[in-house]
RODREN-102806 format. One record per residue: residue number from 1; residue in one letter; x, y, z of N, C-alpha, C, O in turn. Coordinates in steps of 0.05 Angstrom, whole numbers, plus 32768, in hexadecimal, padded with zeros to 4 digits. Layout:
% residues N
<num:NUM	residuo:a	n_east:X	n_north:Y	n_up:Z	ca_east:X	ca_north:Y	ca_up:Z	c_east:X	c_north:Y	c_up:Z	o_east:X	o_north:Y	o_up:Z>
...
% end
This chain:
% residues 112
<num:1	residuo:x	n_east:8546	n_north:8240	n_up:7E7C	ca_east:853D	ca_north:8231	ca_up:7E65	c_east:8550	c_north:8236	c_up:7E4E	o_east:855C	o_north:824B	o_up:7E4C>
<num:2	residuo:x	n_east:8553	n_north:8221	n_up:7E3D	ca_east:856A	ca_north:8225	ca_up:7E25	c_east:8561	c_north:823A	c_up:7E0D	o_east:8549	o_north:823A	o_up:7E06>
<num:3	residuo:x	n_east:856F	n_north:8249	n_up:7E03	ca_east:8565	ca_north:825D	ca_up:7DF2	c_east:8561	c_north:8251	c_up:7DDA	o_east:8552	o_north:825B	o_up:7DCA>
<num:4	residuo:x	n_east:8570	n_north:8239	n_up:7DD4	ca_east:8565	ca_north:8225	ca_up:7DBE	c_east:8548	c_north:8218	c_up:7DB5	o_east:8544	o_north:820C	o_up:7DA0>
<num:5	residuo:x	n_east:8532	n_north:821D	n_up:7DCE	ca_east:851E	ca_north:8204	ca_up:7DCE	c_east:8503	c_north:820E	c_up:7DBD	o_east:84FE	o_north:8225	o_up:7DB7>
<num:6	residuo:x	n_east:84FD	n_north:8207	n_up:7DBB	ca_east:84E2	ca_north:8206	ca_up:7DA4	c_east:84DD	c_north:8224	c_up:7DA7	o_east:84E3	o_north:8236	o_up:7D98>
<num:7	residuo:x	n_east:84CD	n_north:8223	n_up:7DC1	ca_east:84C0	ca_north:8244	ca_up:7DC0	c_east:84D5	c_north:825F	c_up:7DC5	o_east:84CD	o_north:8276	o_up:7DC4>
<num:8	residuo:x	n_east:84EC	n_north:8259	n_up:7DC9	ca_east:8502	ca_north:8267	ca_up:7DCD	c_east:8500	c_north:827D	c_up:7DAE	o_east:84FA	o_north:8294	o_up:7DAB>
<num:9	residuo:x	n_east:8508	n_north:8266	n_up:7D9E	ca_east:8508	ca_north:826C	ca_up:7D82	c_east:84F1	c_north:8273	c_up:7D72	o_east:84F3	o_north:827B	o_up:7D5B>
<num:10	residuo:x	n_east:84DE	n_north:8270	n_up:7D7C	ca_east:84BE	ca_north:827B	ca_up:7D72	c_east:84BF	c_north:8290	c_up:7D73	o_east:84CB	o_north:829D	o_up:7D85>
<num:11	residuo:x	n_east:84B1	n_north:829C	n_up:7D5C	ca_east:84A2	ca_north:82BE	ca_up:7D57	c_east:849B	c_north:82C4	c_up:7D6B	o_east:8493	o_north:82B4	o_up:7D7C>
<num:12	residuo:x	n_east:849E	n_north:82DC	n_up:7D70	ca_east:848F	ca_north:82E9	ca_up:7D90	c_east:8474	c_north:82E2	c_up:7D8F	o_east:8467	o_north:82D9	o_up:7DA2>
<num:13	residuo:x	n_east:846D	n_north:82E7	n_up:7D76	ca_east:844B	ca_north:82E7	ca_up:7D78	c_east:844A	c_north:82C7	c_up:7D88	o_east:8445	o_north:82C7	o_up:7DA0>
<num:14	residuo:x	n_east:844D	n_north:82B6	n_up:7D7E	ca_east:844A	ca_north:829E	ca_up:7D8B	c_east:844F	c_north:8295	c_up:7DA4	o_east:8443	o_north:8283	o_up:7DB0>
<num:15	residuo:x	n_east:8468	n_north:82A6	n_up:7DB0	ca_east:8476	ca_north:82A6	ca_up:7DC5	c_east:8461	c_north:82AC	c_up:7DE1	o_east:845D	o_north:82A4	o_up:7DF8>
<num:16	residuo:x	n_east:8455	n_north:82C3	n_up:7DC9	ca_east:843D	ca_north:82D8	ca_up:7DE4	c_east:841D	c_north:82B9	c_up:7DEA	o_east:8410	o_north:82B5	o_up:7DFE>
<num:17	residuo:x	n_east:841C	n_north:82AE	n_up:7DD2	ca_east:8406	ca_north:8293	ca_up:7DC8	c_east:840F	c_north:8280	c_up:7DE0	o_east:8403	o_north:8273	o_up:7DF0>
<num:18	residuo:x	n_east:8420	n_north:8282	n_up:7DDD	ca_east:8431	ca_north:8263	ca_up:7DF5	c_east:842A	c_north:826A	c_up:7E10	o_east:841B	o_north:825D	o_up:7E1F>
<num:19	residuo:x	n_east:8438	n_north:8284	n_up:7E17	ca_east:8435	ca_north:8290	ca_up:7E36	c_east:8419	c_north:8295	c_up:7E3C	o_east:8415	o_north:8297	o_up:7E54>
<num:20	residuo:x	n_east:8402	n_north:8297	n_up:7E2B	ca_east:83E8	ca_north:8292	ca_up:7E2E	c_east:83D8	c_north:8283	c_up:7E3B	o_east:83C8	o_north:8284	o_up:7E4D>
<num:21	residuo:x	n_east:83E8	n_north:826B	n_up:7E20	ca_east:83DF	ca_north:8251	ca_up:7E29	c_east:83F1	c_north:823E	c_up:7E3F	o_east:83E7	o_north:8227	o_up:7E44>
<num:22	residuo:x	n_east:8402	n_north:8242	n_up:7E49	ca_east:8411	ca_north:823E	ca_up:7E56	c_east:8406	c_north:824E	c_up:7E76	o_east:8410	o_north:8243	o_up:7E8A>
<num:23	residuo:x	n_east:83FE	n_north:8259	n_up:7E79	ca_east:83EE	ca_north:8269	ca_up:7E8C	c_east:83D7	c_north:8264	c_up:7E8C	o_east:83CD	o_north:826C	o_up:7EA0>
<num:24	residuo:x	n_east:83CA	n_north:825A	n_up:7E80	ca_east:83AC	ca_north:824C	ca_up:7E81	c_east:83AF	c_north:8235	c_up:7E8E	o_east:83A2	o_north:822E	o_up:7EA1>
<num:25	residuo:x	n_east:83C8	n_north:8223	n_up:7E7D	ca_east:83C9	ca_north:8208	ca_up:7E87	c_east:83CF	c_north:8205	c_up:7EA0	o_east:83C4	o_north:81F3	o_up:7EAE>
<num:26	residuo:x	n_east:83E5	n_north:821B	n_up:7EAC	ca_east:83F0	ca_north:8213	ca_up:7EC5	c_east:83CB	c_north:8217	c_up:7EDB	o_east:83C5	o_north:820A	o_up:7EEF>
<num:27	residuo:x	n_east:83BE	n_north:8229	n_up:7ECF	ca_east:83A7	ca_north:822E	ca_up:7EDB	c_east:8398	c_north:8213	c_up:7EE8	o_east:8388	o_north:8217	o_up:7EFA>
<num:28	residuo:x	n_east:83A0	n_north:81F1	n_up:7EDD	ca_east:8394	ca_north:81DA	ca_up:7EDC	c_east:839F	c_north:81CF	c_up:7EF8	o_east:8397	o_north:81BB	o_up:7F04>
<num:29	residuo:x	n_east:83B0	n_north:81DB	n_up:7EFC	ca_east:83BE	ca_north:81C4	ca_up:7F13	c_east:83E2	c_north:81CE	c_up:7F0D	o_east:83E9	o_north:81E2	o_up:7F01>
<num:30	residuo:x	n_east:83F5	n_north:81B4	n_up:7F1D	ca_east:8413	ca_north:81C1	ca_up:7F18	c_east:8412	c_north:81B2	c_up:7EF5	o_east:8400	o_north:81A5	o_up:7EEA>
<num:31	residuo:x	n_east:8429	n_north:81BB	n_up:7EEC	ca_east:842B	ca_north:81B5	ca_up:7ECB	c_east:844B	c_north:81B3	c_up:7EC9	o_east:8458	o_north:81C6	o_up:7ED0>
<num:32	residuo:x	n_east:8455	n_north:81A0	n_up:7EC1	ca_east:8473	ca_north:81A1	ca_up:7EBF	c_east:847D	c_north:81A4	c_up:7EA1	o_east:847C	o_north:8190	o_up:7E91>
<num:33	residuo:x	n_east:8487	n_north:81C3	n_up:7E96	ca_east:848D	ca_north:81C4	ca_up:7E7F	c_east:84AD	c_north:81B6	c_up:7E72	o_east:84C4	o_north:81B9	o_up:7E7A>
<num:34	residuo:x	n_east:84A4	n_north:81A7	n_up:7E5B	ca_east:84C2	ca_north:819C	ca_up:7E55	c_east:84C6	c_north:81A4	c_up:7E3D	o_east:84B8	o_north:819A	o_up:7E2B>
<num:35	residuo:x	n_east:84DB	n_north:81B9	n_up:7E37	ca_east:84E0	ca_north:81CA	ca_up:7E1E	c_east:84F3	c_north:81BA	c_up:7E08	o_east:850B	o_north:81B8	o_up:7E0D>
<num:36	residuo:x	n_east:84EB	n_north:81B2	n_up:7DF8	ca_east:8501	ca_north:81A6	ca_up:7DE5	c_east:850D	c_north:81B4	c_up:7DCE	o_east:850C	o_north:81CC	o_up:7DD1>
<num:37	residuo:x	n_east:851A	n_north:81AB	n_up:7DB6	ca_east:8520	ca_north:81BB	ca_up:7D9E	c_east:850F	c_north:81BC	c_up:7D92	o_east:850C	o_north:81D1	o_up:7D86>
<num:38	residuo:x	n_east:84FF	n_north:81AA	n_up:7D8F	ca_east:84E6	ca_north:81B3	ca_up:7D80	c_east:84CD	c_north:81B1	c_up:7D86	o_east:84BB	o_north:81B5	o_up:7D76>
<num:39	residuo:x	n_east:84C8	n_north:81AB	n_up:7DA2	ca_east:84A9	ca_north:81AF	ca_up:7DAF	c_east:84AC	c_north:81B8	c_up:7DCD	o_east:84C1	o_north:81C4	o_up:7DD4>
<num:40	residuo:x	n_east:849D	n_north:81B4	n_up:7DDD	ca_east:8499	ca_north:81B2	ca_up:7DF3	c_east:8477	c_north:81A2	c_up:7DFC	o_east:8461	o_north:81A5	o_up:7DF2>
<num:41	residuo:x	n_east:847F	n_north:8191	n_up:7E11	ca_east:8479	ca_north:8184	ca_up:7E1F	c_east:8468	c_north:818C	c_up:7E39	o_east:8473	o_north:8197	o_up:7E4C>
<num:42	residuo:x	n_east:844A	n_north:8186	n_up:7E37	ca_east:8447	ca_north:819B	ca_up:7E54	c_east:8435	c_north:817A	c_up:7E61	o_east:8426	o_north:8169	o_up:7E56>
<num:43	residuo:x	n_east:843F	n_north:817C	n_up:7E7E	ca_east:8433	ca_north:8160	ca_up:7E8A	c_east:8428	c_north:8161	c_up:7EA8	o_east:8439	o_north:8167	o_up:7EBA>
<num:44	residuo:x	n_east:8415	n_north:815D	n_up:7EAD	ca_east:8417	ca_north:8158	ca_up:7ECE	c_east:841D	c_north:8143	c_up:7ED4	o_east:8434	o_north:8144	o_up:7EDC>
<num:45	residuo:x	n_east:8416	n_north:812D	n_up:7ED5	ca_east:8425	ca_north:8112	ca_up:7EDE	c_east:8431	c_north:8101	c_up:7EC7	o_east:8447	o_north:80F6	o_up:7EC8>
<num:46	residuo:x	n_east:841D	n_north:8100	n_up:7EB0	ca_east:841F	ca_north:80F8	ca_up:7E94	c_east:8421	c_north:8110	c_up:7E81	o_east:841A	o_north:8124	o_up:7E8D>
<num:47	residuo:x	n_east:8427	n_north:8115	n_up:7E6F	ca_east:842D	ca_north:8126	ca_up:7E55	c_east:8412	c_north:812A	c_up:7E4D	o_east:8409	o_north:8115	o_up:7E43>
<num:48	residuo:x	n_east:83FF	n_north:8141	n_up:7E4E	ca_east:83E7	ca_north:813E	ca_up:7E3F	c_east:83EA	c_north:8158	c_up:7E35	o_east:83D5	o_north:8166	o_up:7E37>
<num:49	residuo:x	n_east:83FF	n_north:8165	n_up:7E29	ca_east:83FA	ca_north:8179	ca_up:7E0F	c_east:8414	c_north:817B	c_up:7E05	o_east:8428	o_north:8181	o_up:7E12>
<num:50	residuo:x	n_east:8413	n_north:8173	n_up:7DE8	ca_east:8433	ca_north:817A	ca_up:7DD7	c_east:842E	c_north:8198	c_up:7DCF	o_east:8415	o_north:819C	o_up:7DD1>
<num:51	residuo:x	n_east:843D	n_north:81AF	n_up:7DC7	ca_east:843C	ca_north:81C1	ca_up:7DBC	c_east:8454	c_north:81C6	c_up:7DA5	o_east:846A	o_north:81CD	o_up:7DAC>
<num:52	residuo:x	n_east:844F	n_north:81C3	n_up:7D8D	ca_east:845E	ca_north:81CB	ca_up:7D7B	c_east:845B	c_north:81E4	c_up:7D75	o_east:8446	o_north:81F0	o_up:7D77>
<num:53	residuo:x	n_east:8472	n_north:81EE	n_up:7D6C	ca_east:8471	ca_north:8210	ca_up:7D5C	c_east:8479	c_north:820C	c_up:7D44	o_east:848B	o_north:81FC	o_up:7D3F>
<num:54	residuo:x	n_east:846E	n_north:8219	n_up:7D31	ca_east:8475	ca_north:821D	ca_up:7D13	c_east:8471	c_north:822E	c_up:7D0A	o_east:8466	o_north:823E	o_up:7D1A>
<num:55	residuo:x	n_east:8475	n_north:8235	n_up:7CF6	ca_east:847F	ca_north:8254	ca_up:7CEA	c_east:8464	c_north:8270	c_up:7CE8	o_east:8465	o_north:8288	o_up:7CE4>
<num:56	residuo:x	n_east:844C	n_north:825B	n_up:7CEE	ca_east:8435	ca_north:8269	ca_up:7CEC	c_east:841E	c_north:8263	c_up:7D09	o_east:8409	o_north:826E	o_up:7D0D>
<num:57	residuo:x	n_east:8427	n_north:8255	n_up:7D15	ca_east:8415	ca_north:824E	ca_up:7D2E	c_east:842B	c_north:8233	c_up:7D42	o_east:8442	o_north:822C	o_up:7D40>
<num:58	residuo:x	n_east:8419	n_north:822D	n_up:7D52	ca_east:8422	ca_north:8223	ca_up:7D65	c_east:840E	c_north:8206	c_up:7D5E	o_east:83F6	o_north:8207	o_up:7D5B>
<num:59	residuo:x	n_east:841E	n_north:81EA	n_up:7D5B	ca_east:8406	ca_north:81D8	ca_up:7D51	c_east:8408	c_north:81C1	c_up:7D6E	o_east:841A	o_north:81B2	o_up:7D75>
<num:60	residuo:x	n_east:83E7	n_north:81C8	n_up:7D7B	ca_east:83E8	ca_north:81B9	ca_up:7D97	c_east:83DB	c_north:819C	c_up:7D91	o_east:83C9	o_north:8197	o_up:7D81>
<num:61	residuo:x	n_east:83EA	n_north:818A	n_up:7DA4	ca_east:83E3	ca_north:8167	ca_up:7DA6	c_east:83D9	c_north:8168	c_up:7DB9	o_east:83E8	o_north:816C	o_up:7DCC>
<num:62	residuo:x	n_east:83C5	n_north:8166	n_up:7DBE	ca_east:83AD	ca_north:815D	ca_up:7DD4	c_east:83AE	c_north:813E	c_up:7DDE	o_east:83A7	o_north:812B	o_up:7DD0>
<num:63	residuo:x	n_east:83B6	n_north:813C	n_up:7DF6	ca_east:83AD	ca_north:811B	ca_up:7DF2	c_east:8394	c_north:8116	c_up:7E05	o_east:8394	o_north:811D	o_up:7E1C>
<num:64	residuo:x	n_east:837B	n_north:810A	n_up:7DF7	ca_east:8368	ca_north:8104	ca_up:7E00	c_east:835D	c_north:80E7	c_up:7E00	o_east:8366	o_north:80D9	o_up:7DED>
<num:65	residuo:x	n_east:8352	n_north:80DE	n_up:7E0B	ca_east:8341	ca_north:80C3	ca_up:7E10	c_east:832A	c_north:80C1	c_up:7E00	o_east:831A	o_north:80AE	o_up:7E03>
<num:66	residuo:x	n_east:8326	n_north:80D8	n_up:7DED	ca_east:830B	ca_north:80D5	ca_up:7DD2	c_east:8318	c_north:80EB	c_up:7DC2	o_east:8329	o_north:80FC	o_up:7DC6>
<num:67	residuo:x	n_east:8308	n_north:80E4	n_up:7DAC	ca_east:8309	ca_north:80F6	ca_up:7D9C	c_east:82F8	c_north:8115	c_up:7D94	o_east:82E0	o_north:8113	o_up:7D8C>
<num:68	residuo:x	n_east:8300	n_north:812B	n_up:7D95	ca_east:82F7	ca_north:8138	ca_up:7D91	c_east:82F1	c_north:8146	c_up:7D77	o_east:8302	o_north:814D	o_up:7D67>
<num:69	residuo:x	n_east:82D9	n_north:8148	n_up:7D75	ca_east:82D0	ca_north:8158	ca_up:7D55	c_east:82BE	c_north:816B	c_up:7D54	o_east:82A5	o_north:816B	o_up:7D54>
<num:70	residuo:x	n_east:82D6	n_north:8183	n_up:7D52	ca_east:82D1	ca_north:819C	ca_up:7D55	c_east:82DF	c_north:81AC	c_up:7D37	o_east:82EE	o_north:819D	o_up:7D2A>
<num:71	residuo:x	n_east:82DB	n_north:81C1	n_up:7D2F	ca_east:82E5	ca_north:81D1	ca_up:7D1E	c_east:8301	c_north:81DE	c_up:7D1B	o_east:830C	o_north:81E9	o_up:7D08>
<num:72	residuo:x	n_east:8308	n_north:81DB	n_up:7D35	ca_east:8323	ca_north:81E6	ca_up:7D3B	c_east:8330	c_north:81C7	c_up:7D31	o_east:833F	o_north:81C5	o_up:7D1E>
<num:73	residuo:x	n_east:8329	n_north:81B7	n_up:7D3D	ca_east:833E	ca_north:819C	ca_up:7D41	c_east:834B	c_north:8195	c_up:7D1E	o_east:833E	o_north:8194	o_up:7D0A>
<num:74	residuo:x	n_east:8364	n_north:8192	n_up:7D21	ca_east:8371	ca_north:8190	ca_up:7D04	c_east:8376	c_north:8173	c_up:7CFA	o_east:8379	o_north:816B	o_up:7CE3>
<num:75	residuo:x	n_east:8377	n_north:8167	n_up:7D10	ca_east:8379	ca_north:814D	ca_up:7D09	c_east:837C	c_north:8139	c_up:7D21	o_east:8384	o_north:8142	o_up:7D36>
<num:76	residuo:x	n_east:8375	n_north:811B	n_up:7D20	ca_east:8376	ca_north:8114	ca_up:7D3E	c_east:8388	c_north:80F3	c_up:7D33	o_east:8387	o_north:80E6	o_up:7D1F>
<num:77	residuo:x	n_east:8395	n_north:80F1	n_up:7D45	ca_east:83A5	ca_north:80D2	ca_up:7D41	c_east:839E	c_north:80CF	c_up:7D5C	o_east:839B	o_north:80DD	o_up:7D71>
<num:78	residuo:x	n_east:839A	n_north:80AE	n_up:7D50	ca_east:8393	ca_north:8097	ca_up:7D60	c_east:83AF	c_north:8085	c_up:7D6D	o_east:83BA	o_north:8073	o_up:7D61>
<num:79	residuo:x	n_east:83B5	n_north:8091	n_up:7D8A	ca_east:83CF	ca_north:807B	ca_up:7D90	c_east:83CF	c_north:806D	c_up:7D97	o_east:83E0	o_north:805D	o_up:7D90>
<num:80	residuo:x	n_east:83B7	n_north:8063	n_up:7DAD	ca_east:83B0	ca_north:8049	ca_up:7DB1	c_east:8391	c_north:8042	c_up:7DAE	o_east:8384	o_north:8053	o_up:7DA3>
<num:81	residuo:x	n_east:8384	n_north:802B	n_up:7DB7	ca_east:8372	ca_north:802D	ca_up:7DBA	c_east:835B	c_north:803F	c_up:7DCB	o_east:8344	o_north:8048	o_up:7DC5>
<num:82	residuo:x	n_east:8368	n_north:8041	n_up:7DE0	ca_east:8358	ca_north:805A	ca_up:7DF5	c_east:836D	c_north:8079	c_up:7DF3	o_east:8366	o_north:808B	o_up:7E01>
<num:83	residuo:x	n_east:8382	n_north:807D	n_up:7DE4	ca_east:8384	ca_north:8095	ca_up:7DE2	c_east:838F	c_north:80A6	c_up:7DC9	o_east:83A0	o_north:809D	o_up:7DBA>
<num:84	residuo:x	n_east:8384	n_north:80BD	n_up:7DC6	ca_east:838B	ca_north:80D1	ca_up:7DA6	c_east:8395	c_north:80E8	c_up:7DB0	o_east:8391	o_north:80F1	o_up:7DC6>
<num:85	residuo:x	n_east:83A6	n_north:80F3	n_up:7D9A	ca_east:83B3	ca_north:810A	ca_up:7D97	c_east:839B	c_north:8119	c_up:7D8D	o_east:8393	o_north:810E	o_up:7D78>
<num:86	residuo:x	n_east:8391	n_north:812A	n_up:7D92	ca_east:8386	ca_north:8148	ca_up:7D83	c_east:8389	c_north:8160	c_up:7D85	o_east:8386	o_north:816F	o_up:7D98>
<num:87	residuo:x	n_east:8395	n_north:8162	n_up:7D66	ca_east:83AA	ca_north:8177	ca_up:7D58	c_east:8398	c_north:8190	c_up:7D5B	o_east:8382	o_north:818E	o_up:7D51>
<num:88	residuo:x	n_east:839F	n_north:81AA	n_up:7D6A	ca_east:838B	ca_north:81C2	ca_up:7D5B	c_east:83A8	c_north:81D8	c_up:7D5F	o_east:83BC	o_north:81D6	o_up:7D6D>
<num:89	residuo:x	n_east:83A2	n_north:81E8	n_up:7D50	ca_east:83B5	ca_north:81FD	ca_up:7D42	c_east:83AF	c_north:821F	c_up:7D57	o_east:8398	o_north:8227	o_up:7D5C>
<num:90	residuo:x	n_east:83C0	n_north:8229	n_up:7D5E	ca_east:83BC	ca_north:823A	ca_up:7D71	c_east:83CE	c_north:8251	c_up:7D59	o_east:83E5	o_north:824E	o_up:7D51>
<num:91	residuo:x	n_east:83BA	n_north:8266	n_up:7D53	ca_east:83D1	ca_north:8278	ca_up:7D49	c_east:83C9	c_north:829A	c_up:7D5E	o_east:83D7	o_north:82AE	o_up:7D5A>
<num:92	residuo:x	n_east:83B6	n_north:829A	n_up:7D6E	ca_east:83B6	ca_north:82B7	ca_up:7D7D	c_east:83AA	c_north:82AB	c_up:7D94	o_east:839C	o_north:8297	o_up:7D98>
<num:93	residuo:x	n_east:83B8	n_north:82C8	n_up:7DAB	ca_east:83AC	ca_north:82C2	ca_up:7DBC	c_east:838A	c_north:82B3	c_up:7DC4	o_east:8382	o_north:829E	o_up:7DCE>
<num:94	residuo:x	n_east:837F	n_north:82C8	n_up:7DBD	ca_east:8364	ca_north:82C4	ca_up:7DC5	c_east:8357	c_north:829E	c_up:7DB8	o_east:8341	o_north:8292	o_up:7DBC>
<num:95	residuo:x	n_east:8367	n_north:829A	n_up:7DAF	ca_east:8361	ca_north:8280	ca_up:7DAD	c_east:8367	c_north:8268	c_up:7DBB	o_east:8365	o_north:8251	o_up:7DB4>
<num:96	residuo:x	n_east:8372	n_north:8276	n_up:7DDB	ca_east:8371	ca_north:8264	ca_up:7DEE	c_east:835D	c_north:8269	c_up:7DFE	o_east:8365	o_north:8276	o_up:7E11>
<num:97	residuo:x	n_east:8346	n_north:8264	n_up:7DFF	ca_east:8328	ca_north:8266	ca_up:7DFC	c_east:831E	c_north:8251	c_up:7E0F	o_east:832F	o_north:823F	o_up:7E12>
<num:98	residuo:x	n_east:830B	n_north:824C	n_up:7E1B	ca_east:82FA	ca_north:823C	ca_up:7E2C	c_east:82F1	c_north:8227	c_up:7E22	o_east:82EA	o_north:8217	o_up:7E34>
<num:99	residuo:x	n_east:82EC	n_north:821B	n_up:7E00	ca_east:82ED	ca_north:8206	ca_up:7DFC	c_east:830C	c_north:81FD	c_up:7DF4	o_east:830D	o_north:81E5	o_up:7DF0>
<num:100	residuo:x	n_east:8323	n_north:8209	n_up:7DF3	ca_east:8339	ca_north:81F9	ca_up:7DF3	c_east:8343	c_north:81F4	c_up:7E16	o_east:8351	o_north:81E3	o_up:7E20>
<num:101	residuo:x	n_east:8337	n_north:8205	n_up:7E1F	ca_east:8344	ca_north:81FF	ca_up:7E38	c_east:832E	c_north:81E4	c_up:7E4E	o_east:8335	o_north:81D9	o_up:7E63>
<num:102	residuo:x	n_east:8315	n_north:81E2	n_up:7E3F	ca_east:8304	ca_north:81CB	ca_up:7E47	c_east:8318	c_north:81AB	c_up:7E3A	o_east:831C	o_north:8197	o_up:7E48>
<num:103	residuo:x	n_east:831D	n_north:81AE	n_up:7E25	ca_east:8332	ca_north:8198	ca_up:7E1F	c_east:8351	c_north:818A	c_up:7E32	o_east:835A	o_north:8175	o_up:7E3B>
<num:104	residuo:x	n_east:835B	n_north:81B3	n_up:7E2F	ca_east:8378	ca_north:81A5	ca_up:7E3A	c_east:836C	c_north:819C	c_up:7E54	o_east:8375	o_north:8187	o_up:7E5B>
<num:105	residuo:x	n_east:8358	n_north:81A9	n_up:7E66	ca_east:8351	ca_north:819D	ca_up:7E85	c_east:834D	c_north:8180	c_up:7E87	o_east:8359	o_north:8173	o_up:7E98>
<num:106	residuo:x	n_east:8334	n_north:8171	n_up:7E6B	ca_east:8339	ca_north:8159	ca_up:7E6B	c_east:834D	c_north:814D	c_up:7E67	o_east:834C	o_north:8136	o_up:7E70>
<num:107	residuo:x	n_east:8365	n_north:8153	n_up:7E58	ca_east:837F	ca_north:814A	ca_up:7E51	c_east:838C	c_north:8146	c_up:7E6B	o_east:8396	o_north:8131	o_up:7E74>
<num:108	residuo:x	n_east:838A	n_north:8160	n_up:7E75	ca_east:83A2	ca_north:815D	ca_up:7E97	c_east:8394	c_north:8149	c_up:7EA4	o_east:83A3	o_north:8139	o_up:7EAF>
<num:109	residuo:x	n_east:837B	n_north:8145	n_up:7EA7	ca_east:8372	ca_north:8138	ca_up:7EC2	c_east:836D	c_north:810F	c_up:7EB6	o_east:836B	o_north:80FB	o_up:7EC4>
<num:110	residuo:x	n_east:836E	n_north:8113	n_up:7E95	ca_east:8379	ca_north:80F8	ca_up:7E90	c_east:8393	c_north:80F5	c_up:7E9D	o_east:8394	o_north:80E8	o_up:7EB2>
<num:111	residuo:x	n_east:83A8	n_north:8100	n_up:7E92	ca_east:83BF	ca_north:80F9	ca_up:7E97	c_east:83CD	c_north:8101	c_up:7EAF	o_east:83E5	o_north:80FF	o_up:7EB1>
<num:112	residuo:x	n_east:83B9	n_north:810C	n_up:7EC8	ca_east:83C1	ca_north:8114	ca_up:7EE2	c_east:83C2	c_north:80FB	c_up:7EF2	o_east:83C8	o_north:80FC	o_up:7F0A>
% end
């Protein structure tokens, strides 16, 4: 992997947040990670989680077929008619948790 790509250059703390959740996700089925300069891409057939890193957390794109409204969720865009991004903010481990991981499952098996 390029030592340039998003999580490359992330705080450890975040680094250890990624390999978390990145090990949860693979937990769903296969997951093909695509590392860029400024995000990464995680997909099984379709793309169903963006992961951004920023200077204080890791800010995740959910893509779902509804909207969710929960307390964590930071914000949700509407891309099409049947599908939304929802934004929630990961800054420690333990916050890859059984209701984020009830989401990304619906996300993979949309986009599986």
């Amino acid at each position: 992997m390029p030592t340039d790509d998003a999580i490359a250059r992330a705080d450890p703390a975040l680094q250890r947040v990624y390999a978390r959740l990145l090990k949860a996700v693979e937990g769903l089925g296969p997951v093909v990670e695509e590392r860029g300069e400024r995000s990464v891409l995680l997909r099984s057939r379709g793309g169903f989680l963006g992961v951004h890193p920023k200077r204080d957390g890791l800010d995740l794109q959910i893509v779902m077929d509804h909207v969710i409204r929960a307390a964590r969720v930071t914000k949700v865009d509407s891309v099409s008619a049947r599908r939304f991004h929802v934004h929630v903010r990961l800054v420690t481990e333990k916050e890859v948790d059984g209701e984020l991981l009830g989401w990304l499952r619906e996300a993979y098996d949309l986009m599986a």
